[in-house]
BAZA-713466 format. One record per atom (N, C-alpha, C): residue in one letter; x, y, z. Coordinates in steps of 0.2 Angstrom, whole numbers, plus 5000, padded with zeros to 4 digits. Layout:
# residues N
AXYZ/...
//
This chain:
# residues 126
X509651095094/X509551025094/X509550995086/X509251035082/X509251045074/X509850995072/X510451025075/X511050985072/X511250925074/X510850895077/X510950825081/X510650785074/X511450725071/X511050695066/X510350635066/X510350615071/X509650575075/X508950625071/X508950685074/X508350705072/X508250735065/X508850725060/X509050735054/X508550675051/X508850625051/X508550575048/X508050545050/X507950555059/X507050545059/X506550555055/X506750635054/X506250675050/X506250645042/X507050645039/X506750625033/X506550535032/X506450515037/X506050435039/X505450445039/X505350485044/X504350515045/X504250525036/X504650595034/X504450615027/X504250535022/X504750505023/X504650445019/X504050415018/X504050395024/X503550365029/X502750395025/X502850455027/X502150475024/X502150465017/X502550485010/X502550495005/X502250415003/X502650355006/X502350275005/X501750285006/X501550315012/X500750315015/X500350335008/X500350395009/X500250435002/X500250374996/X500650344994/X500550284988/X500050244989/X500250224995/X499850164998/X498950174996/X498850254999/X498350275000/X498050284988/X498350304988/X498150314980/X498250264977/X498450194978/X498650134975/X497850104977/X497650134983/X496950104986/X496250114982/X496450194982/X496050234979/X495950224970/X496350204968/X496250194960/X496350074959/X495850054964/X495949994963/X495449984960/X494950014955/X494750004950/X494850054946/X495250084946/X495450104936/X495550064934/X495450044926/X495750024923/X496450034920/X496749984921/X497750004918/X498250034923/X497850044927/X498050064935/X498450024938/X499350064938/X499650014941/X499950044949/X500149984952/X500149994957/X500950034959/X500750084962/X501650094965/X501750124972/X502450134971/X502850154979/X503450174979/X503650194984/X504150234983/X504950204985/X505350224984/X505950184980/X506150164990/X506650124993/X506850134997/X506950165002/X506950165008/X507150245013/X508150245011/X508350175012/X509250155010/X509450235005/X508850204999/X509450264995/X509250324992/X508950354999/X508850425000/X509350455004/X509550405011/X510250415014/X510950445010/X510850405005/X511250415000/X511250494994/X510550514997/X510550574995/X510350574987/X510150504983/X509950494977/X509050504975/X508950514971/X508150544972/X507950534966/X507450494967/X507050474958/X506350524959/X506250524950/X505950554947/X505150504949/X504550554948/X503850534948/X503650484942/X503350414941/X503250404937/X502650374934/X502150404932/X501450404932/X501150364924/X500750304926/X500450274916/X499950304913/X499850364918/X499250394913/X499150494918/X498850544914/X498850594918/X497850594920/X497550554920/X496850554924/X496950514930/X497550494932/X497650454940/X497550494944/X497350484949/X497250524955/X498150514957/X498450584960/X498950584961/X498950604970/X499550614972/X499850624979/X500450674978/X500650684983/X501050744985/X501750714989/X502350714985/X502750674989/X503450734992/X503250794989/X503550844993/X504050844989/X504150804983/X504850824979/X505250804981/X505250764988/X506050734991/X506050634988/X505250604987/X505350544987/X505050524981/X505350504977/X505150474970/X504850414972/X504150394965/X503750354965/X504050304958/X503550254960/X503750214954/X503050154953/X503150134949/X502650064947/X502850024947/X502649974950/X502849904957/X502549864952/X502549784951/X502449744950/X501849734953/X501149684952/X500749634956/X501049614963/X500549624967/X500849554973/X500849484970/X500249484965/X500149424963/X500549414958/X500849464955/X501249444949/X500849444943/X500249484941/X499649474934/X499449514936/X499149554932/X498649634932/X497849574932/X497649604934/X496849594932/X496649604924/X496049584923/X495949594915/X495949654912/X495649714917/X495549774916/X496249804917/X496749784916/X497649804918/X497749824924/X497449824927/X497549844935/X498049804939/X498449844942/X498949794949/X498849804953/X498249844957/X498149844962/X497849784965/X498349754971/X498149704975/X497849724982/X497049744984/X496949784991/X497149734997/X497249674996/X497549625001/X498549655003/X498549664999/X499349684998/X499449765002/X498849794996/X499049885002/X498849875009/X498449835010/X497949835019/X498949825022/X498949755020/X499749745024/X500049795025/X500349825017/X500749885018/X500749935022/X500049965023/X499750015028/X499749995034/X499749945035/X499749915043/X500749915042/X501149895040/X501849905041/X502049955040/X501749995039/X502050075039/X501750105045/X501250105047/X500850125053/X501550085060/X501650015060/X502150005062/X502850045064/X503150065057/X503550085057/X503550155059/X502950195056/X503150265059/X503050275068/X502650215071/X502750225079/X503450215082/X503850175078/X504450155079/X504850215080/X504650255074/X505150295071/X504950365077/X504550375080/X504250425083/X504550405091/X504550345093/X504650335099/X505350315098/X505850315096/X506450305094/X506650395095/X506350435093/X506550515095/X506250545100/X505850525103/X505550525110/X505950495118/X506150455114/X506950405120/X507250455118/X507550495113/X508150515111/X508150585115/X507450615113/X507350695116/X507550695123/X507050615127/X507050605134/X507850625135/X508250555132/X508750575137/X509450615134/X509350665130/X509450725129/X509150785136/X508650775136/X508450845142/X508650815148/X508950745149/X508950725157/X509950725156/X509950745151/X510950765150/X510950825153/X510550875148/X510450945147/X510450965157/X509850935160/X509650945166/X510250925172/X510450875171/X510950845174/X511650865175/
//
C-alpha cells in the first residue's frame, strides 16, 4: 500500500502539518523575546515540487523546533504589519487562529486517508 501516491503525500501533509504546528508553537513560546520574529514554514505547494528551504533563525538564544529537515522555516511579517517596541512580531491573536486552522486541516488530512484505506480494504475484500 506504501506505493499508493494518496498515502505518499498524506504523510508529507501530516509531516507539514506538524513542522507549521511546531512554528506556530515556538512563535508562541518566544512572544516576549525581544527581536523575536515570527515565522512559518514555506507552503505545502512547493514541497510537491520537491523544493526545500533552508532554516532561517535572527538570533542562536531562540528557542528552536525540529522540522525533520524536510520543511524550511522562515520569518514572516507582523499580522499587524509593526513589531512591537521591543522588535518582536509575534501576534498571539494571529498564532491562536493559526493553530486552530492547522488543527483543522490536519483532521481533514487524516479522514481523507481513513475514506481512502476504508475503500481500499472493501476493493481488497470484494
Amino acid at each position: 500500500m506504501s506505493d499508493l501516491a494518496i498515502f505518499a503525500i498524506s504523510t508529507r501533509r501530516m509531516e507539514w502539518l506538524a513542522a507549521r504546528q511546531s512554528a506556530v508553537a515556538s512563535n508562541i513560546a518566544n512572544a516576549d523575546t525581544p527581536g523575536y520574529r515570527a515565522r512559518d514554514v514555506a507552503e505545502f505547494s512547493s514541497f510537491i515540487d520537491g523544493s526545500r528551504l533552508d532554516v532561517a533563525t535572527t538570533s542562536n538564544g531562540h528557542l528552536s523546533f525540529d522540522t525533520t529537515g524536510r520543511f524550511g522555516v522562515r520569518a514572516v511579517n507582523a499580522a499587524s504589519g509593526e513589531a512591537k517596541h521591543s522588535g518582536n512580531t509575534v501576534s498571539l491573536e494571529h498564532e491562536m487562529v493559526r493553530a486552530g486552522e492547522l488543527q483543522g486541516q490536519h483532521t481533514l488530512a487524516v479522514s481523507v486517508v481513513r475514506a481512502f484505506n476504508q475503500m481500499l480494504a472493501s476493493a481488497v475484500r470484494g
